[in-house]
C-alpha positions as CSV (number, residue, x, y, z in Angstrom):
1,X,0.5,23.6,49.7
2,X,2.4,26.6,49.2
3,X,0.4,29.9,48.0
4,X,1.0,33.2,46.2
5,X,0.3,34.7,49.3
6,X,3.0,32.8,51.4
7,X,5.3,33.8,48.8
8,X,3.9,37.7,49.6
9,X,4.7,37.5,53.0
10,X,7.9,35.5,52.8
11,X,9.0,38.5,50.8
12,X,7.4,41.5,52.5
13,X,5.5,42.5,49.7
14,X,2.1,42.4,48.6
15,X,-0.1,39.5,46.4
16,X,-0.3,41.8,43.6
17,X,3.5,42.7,43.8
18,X,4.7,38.9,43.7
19,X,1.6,38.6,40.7
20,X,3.6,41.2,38.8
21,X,6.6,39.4,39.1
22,X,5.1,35.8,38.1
23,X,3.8,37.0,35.3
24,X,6.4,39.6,34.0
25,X,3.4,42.4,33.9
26,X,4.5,45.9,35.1
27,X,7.0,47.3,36.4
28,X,8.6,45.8,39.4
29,X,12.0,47.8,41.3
30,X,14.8,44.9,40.8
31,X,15.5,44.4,44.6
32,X,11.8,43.6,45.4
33,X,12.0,41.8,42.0
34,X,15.1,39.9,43.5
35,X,13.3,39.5,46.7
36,X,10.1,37.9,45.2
37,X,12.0,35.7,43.3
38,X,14.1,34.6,46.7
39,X,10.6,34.0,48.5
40,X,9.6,31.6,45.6
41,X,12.6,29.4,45.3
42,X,12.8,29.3,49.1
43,X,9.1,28.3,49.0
44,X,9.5,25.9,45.9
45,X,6.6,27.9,44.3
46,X,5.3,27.0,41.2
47,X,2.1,28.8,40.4
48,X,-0.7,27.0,38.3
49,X,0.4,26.9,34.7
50,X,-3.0,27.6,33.1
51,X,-4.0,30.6,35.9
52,X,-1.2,32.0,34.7
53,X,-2.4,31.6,31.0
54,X,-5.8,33.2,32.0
55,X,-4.3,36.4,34.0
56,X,-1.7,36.6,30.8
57,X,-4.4,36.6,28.4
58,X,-1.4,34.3,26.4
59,X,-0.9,30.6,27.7
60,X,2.6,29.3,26.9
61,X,1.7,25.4,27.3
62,X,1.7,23.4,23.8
63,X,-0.6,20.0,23.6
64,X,1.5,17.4,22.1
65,X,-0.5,14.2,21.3
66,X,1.2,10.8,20.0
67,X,-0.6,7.6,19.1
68,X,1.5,5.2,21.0
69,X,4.3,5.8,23.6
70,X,5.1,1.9,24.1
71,X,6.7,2.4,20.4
72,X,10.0,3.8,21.6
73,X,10.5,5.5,18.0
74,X,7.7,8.1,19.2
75,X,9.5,9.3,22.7
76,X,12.1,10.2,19.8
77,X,9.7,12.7,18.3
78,X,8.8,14.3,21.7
79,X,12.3,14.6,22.7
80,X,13.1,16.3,19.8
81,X,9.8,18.7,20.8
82,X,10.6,19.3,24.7
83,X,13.8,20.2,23.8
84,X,13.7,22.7,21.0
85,X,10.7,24.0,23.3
86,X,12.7,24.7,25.9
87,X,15.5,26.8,24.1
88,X,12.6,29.5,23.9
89,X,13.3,32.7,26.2
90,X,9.3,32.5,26.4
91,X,9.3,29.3,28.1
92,X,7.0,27.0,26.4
93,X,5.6,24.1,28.1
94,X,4.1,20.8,26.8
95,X,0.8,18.8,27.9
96,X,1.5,15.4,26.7
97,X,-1.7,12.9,25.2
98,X,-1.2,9.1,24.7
99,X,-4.5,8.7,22.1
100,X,-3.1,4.5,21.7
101,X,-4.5,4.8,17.6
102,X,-7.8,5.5,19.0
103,X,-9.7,8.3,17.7
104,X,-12.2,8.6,20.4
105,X,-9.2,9.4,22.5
106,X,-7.6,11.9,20.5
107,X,-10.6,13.0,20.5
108,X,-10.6,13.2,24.3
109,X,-7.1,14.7,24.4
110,X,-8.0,17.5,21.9
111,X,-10.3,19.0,24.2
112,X,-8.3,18.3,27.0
113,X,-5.9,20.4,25.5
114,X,-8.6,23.3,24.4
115,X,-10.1,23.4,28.1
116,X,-6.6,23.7,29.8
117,X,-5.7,26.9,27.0
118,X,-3.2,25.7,24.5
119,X,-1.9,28.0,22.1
120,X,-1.1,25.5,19.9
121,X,-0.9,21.6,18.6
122,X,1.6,18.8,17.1
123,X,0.4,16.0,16.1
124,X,1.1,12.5,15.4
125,X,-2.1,11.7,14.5
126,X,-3.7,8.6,13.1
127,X,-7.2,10.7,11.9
128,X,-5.4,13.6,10.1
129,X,-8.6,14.4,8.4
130,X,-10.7,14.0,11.6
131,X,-13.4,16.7,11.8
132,X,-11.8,17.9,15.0
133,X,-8.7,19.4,13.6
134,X,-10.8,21.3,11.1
135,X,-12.5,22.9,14.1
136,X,-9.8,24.0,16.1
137,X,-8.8,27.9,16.0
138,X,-5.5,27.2,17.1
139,X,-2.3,25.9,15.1
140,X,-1.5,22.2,14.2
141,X,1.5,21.0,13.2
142,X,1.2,17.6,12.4
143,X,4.1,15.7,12.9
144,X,5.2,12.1,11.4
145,X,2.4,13.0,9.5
146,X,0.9,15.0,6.2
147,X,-2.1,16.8,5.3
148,X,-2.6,18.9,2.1
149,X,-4.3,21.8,4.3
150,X,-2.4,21.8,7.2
151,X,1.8,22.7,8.3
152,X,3.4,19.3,8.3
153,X,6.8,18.2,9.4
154,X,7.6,14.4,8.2
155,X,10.5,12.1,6.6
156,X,11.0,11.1,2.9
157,X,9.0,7.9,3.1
158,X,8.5,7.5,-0.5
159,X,12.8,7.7,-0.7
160,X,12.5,5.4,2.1
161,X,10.5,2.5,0.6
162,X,12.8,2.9,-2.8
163,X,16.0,2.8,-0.5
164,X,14.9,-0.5,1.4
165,X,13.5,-1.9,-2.2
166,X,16.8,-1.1,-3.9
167,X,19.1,-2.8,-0.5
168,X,17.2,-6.1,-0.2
169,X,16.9,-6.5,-4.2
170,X,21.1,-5.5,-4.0
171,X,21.7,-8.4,-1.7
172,X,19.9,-10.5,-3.4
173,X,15.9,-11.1,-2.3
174,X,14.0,-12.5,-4.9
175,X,10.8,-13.3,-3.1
176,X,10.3,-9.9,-1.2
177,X,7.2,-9.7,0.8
178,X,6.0,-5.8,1.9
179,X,4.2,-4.8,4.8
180,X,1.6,-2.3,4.3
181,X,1.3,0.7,6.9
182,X,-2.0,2.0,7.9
183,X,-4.0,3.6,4.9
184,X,-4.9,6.1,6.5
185,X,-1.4,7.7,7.3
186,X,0.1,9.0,4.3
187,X,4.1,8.6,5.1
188,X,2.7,5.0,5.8
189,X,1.8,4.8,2.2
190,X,4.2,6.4,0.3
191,X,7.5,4.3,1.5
192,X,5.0,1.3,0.7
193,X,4.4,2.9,-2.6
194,X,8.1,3.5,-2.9
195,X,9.3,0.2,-2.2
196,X,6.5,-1.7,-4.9
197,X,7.6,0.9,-7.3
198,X,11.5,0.0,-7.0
199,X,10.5,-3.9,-6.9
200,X,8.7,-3.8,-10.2
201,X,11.3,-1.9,-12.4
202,X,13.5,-5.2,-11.1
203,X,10.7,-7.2,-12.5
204,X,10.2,-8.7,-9.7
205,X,6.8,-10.2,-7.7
206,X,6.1,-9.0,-4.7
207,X,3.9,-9.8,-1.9
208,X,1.7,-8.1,0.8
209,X,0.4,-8.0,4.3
210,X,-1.9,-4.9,4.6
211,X,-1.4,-4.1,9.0
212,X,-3.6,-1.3,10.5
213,X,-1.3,0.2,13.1
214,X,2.0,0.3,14.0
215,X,1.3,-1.2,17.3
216,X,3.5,-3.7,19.3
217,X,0.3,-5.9,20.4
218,X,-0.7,-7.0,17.1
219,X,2.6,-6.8,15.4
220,X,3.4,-11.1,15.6
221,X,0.1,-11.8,14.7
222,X,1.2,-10.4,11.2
223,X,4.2,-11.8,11.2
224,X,2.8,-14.9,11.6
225,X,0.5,-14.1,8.8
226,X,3.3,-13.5,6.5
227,X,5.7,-16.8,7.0
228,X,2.2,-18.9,7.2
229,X,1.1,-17.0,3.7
230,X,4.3,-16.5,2.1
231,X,6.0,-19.5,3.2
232,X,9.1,-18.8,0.7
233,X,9.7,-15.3,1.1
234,X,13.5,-14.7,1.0
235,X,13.0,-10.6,1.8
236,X,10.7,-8.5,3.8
237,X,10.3,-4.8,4.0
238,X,8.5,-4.2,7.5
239,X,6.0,-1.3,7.7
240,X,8.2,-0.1,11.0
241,X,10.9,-1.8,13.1
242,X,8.3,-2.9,15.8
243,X,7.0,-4.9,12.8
244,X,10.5,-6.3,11.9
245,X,11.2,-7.4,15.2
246,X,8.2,-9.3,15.4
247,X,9.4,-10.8,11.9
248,X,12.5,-11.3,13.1
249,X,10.9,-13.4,16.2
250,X,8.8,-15.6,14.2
251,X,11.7,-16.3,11.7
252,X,13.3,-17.9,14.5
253,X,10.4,-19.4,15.8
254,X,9.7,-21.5,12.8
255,X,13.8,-21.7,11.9
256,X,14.3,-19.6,9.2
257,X,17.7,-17.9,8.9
258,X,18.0,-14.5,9.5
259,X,20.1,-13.3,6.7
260,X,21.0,-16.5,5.0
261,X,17.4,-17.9,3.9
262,X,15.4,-14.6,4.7
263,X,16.7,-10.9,4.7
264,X,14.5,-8.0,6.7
265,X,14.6,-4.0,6.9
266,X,12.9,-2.4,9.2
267,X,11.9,1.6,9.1
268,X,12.4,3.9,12.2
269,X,16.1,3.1,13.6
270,X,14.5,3.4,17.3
271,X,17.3,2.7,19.6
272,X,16.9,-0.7,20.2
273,X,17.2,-1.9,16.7
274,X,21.4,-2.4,17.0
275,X,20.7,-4.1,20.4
276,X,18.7,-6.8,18.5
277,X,21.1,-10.2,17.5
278,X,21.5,-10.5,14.9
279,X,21.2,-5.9,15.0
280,X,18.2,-4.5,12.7
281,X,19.2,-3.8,9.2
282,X,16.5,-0.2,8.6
283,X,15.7,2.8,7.2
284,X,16.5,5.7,9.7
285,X,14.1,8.7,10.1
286,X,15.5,12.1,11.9
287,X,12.8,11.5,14.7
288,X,14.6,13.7,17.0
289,X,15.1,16.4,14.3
290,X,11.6,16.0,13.2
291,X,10.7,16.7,16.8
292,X,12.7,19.8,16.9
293,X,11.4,21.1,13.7
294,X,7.7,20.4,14.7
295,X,8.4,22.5,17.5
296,X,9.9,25.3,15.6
297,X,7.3,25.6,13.1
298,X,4.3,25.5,15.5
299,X,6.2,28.5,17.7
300,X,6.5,30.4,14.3
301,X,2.7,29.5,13.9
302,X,1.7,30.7,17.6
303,X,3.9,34.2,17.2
304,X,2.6,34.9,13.5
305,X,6.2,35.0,12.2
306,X,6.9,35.0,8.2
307,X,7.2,31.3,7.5
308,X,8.9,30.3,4.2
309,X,7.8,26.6,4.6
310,X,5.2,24.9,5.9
311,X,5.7,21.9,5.0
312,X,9.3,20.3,6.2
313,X,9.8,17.2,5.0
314,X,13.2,15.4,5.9
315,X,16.3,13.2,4.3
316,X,16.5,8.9,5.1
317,X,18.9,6.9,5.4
318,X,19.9,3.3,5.1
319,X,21.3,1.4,8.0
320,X,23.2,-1.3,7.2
321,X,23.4,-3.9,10.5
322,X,23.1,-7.8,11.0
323,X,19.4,-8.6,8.8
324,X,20.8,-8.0,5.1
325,X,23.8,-9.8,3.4
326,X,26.6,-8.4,2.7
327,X,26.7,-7.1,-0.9
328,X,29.2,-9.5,-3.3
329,X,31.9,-7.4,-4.8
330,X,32.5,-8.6,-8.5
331,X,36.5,-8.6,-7.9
């Protein structure tokens, strides 16, 4: 394993010399700058992240902690992070946690992040008004995710909800069962809230299953809650396309048409959704953009820049695929 002190000799200088030069502290003449920086690609080098942090005073990693990377939408989000992080001149780096909805594990990660020296967090979090965020002296950002206390970046869910209400009703669902997000996450509820407020100005019933997670493990068990319950539904707004695509599954399992005898819209637009056959009629969320803005906001955060906005909450869309009807013209 390569040391600073095999860098220091590659380069004829001293430990302390190739320090400066690792750390962009002092003054350094730019040929023995040059020749430090020679030693350490010739040597592959790459000193310790967080003994860097400590000598610095100032770490540069970020802890970015999401509830579920087997949900492709959420890779989306930290894309959108690592990128925008990585545009900084001051070279921001990322510890990643996987918390799979479980707040003992966030839990875990948090201090994971705190012992290794973060300057800052985002967070997808499932627990937004876990003691453990209340604690920390550091920023949050939470991301995908709202808190009335705390900078937030997140998509129009409550538009979103109305816009899938408003499609499905369009194309003619009458018997339109909703899937209810977790309770606890607030975007969650409000395109639920949005879609039930939309279904009864049409004076229309509605129907719902109440899920607990977005998670891809227990996604056909509610699916096959909702065709066992709901026997006739003709619609159904999933809670996330993971959800949909479980619906989607069981439609076919038990021979119901997909559009003809039941229409579905799912909420995300991960990448797989136009793969599907027939492709996933959804709601798009900016996950990459929300990523990107997370990461911007938390950087304003961690270098006490003027911030006009703390709370950043992004435009939907409808995506019109295979899982709706077409709408009739009246010509």
């Amino acid at each position: 394993m390569t040391t600073i002190k095999d860098v220091a000799q590659l380069a004829g200088v001293s430990v302390a010399t190739v320090s400066r030069v690792i750390n962009d502290r002092g003054y350094v003449h730019a040929d023995t700058r040059k020749k430090v920086e020679d030693a350490v690609k010739a040597l592959n080098f790459s000193p310790n992240e967080v003994a860097r942090s400590l000598y610095k005073r100032k770490s540069k990693l970020i802890g970015l902690l999401l509830p579920d990377i087997t949900n492709p939408y959420f890779p989306q989000l930290a894309r959108g992070v690592e990128d925008r992080m990585q545009e900084q001149e001051q070279d921001y780096r990322l510890i990643f946690g996987n918390s799979d909805e479980d707040e003992r594990k966030e839990q875990d990660y948090i201090q994971t992040f705190i012992q290794n020296n973060v300057v800052g967090v985002i967070s997808s979090t499932n627990y937004p008004h876990s003691s453990i965020y209340e604690k920390l002296k550091i920023p949050v950002v939470f991301l995908d995710r709202t808190s009335l206390d705390r900078p937030s970046v997140y998509a129009d869910g409550r538009e979103g909800g109305r816009l899938a209400a408003r499609e499905i009703i369009k194309r003619g669902s009458r018997r339109i069962t909703v899937m209810q997000g977790p309770s606890q996450i607030r975007p969650a509820q409000d395109r639920f809230e949005g879609a039930i407020e939309i279904i009864r100005d049409a004076g229309l019933d509605y129907r719902v299953i109440q899920t607990t997670s977005f998670s891809i493990n227990e996604a056909s068990v509610w699916a096959k809650e909702l065709f066992r319950k709901y026997a006739d539904t003709d619609g159904v707004i999933a809670s996330n396309d993971i959800a949909a695509m479980a619906v989607l599954h069981e439609a076919s399992r038990i021979g119901r048409k997909v559009p003809d005898d039941v229409q579905v819209i799912g909420f995300d637009d991960i990448p797989m959704s136009s793969l599907l056959s027939p492709a996933l009629s959804t709601i798009r969320q900016p996950a990459y953009e929300m990523g990107r803005e997370a990461a911007g906001l938390l950087i304003q955060l961690v270098e006490q820049a003027a911030i006009e906005n703390k709370n950043i909450q992004l435009p939907v869309s409808f995506i019109e695929r295979g899982t709706t009807r077409k709408v009739r013209s009246d010509g």
